[in-house]
C-alpha positions in Angstrom: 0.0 0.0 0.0 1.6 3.2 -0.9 2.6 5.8 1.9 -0.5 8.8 1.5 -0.1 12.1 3.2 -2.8 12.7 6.4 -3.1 8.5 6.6 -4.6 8.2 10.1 -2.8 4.8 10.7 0.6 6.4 10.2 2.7 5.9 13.8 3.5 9.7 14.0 5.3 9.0 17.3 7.8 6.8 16.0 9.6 3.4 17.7 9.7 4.3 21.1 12.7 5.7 22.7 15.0 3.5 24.6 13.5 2.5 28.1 10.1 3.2 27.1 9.2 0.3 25.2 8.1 -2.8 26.9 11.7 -4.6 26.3 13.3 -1.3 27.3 11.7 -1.6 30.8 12.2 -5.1 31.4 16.0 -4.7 30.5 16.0 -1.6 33.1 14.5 -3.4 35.8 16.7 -6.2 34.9 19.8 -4.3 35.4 18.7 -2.9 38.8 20.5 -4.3 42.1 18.9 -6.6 44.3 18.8 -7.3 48.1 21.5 -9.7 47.1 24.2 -7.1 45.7 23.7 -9.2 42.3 21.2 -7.8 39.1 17.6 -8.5 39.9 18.5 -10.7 36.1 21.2 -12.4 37.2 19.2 -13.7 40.9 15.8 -14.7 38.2 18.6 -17.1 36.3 20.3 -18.7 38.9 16.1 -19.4 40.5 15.6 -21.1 37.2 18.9 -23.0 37.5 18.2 -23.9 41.1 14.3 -25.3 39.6 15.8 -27.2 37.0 17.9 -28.7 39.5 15.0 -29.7 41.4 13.7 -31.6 38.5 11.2 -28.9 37.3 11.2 -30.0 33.9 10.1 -26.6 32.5 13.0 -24.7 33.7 15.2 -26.9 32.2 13.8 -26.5 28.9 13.9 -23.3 29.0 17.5 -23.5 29.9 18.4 -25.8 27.0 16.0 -23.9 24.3 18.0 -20.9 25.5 21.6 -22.3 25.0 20.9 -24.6 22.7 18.3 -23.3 20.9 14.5 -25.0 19.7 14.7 -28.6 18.5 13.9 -28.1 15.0 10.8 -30.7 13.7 10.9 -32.2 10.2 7.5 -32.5 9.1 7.1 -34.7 5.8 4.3 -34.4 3.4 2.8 -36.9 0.8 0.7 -36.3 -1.6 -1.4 -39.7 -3.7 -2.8 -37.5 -6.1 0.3 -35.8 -7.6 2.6 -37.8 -10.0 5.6 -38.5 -8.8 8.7 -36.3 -9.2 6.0 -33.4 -10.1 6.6 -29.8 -9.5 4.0 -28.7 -7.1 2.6 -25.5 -5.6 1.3 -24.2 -2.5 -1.2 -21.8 -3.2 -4.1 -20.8 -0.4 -4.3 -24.2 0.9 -4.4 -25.6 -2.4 -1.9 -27.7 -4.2 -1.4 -27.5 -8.0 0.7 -29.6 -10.2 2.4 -27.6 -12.1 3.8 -28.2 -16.0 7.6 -30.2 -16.0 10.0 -27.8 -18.0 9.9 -30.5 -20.7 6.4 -30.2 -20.9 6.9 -26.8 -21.8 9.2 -27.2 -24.1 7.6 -29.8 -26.2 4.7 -27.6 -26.1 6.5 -24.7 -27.9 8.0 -27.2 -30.7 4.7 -28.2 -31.6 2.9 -25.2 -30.9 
């Protein structure tokens, strides 16, 4: 959609400056110093350690998804109406088969 001048959904204010956004905040309260001496971040880490030590089975997945990142799933998809070794495509929940480049080909040498 092209940009029009006087476009009432247009953020006139802009990204929010640093510490006001919701992230911001969070970081900032992060940093401050707890009754510990240590960042209020640092004391909410080491109470997720100490869980998953406990056995709390959500902590330490958030542990590992955070250092090791997500397990990744492989999803495979067959389709009994498509010829095999077609060229297929994905359009709004729809799959087409589409022509094979020789297809095309032959079609212009006898077209």
């Amino acid at each position: 959609m092209p940009f029009k001048k006087g476009d009432p959904n247009i953020n006139r204010k802009g990204r929010p400056r640093d510490g006001e956004s919701w992230t911001g905040l969070l970081r900032d309260i992060g940093n401050r110093t707890g009754a510990t001496g240590k960042a209020l971040k640092e004391q909410v880490l080491e109470s997720v350690y100490a869980k998953a030590l406990e056995g709390d089975l959500r902590a330490a997945e958030l542990i590992l998804d955070r250092i090791e990142g997500k397990a990744v799933a492989k999803v495979e998809q067959t389709f009994n109406d498509v010829t095999p070794g077609a060229r297929i495509s994905f359009r709004k929940g729809n799959v087409t088969e589409l022509p094979k480049p020789e297809d095309k080909e032959e079609g212009k040498a006898t077209g």
